[in-house]
C-alpha beads as a LAMMPS data file, in Angstrom:
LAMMPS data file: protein, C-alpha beads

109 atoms
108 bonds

1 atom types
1 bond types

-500.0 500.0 xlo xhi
-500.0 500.0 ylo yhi
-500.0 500.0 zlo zhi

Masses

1 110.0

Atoms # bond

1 1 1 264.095 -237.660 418.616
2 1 1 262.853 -239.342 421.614
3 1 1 263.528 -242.970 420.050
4 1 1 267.231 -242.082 419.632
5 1 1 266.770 -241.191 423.516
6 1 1 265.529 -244.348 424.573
7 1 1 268.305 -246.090 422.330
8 1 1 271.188 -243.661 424.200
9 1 1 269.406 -244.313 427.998
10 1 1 269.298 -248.158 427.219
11 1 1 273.055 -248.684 425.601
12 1 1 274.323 -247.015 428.563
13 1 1 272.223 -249.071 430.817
14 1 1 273.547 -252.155 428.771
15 1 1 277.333 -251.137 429.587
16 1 1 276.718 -250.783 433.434
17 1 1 274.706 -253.563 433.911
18 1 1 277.810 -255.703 431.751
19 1 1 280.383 -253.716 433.713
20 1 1 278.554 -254.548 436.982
21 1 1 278.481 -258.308 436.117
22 1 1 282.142 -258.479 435.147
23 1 1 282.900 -256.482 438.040
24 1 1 280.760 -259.251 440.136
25 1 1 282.749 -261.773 438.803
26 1 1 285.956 -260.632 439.382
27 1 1 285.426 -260.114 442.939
28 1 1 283.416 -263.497 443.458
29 1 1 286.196 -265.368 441.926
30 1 1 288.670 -263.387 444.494
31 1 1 286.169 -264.090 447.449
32 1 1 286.454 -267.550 446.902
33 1 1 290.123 -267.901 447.393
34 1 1 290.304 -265.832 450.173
35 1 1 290.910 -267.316 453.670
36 1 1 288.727 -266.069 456.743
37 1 1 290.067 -266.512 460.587
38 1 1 288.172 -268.721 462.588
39 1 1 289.890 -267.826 465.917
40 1 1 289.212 -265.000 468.320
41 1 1 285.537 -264.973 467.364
42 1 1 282.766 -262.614 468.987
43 1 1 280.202 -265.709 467.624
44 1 1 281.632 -269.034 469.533
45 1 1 283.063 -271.640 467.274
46 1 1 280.840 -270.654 464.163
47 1 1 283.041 -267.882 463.692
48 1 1 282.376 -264.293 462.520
49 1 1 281.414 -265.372 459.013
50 1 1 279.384 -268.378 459.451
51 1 1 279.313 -269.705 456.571
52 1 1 283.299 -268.980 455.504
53 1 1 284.392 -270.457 458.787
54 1 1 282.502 -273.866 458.181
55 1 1 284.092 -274.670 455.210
56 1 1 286.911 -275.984 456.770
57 1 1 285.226 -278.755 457.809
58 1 1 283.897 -281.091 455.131
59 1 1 280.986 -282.537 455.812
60 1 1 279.820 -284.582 452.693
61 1 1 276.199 -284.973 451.112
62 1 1 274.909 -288.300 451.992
63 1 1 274.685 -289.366 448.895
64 1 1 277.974 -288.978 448.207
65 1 1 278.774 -291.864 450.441
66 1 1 278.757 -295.556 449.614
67 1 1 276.744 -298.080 452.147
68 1 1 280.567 -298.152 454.602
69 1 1 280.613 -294.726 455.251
70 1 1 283.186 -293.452 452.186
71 1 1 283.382 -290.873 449.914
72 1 1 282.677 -292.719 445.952
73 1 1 285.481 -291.566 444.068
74 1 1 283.529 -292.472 440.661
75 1 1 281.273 -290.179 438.390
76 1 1 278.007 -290.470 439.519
77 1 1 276.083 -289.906 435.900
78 1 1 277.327 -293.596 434.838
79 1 1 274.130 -295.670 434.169
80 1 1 274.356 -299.304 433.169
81 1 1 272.966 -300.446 430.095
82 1 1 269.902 -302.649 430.402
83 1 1 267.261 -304.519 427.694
84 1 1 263.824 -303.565 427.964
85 1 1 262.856 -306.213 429.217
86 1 1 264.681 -306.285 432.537
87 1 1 263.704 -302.973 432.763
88 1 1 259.886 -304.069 432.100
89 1 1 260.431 -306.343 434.791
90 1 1 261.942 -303.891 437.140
91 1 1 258.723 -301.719 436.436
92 1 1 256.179 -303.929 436.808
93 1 1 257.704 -305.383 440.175
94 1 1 257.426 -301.568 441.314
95 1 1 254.002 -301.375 440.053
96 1 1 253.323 -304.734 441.932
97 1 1 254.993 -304.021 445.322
98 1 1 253.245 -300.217 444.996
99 1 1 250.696 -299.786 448.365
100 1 1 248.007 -298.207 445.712
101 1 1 248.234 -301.133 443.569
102 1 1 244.830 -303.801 442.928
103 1 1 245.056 -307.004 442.044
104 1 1 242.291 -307.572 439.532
105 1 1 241.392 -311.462 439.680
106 1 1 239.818 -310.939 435.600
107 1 1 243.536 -309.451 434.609
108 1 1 245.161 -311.843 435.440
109 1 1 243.246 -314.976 434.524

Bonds

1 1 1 2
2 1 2 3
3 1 3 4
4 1 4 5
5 1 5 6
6 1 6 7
7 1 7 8
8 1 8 9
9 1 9 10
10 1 10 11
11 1 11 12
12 1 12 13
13 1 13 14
14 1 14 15
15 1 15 16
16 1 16 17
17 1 17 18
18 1 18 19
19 1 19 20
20 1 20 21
21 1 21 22
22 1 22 23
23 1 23 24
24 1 24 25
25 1 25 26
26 1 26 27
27 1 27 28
28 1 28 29
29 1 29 30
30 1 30 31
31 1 31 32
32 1 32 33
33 1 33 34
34 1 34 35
35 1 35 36
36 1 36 37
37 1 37 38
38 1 38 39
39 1 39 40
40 1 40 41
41 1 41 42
42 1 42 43
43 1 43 44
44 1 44 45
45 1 45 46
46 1 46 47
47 1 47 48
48 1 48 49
49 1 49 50
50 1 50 51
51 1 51 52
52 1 52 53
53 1 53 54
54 1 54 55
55 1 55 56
56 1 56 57
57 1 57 58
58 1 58 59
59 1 59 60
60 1 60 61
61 1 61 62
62 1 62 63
63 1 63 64
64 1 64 65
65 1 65 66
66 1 66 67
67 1 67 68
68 1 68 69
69 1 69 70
70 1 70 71
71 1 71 72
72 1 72 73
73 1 73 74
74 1 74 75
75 1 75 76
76 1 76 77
77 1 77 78
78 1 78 79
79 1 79 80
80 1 80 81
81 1 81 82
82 1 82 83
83 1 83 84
84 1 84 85
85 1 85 86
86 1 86 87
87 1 87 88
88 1 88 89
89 1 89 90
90 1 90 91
91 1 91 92
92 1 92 93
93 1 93 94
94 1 94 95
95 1 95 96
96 1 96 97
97 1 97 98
98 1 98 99
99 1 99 100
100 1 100 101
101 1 101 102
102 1 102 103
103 1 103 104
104 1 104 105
105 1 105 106
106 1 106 107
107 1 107 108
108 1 108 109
């Protein structure tokens, strides 16, 4: 009898804690579009809702930006295809120019 309790208490837990997150969702998705004043502030120019009124002004990640200054308009996950051994190369030169690296005279001879 007390196992079909458990069962009962955690089902109905299960269907609040989905309601709640459906319920969370809803209203995030809502928040988002939503608009907040930035005039007539008690705060200065951060506004009220700090955050909310400093999204108006985009301010991009650094690395967003190309070496002038603009925004790269291209997908950033695009690798060029190399052979191993340019990328050997590449590696070793790291490995070379690295301030931890040795230079063994008997290696290299």
């Amino acid at each position: 009898m007390l196992h079909l309790l458990y069962i009962f208490a955690f089902t109905i837990l299960a269907f609040i804690a989905v309601g709640n997150l459906i319920r969370n969702l809803i209203m995030f998705s809502f928040d988002r579009e939503r608009t907040y004043p930035t005039n007539a502030s008690p705060m200065g120019d951060r506004g009220s809702f700090g955050y909310y009124a400093s999204r108006k002004q985009f301010v991009p990640h650094p690395e967003l930006l190309d070496n002038a200054g603009n925004l790269i308009k291209e997908p950033l996950l695009v690798m060029r295809s190399i052979n191993v051994e340019d990328a050997r190369q590449h590696l070793d030169a790291l490995y070379e120019a690295s301030p931890g690296h040795k230079r063994d005279n008997s290696e290299e001879a």
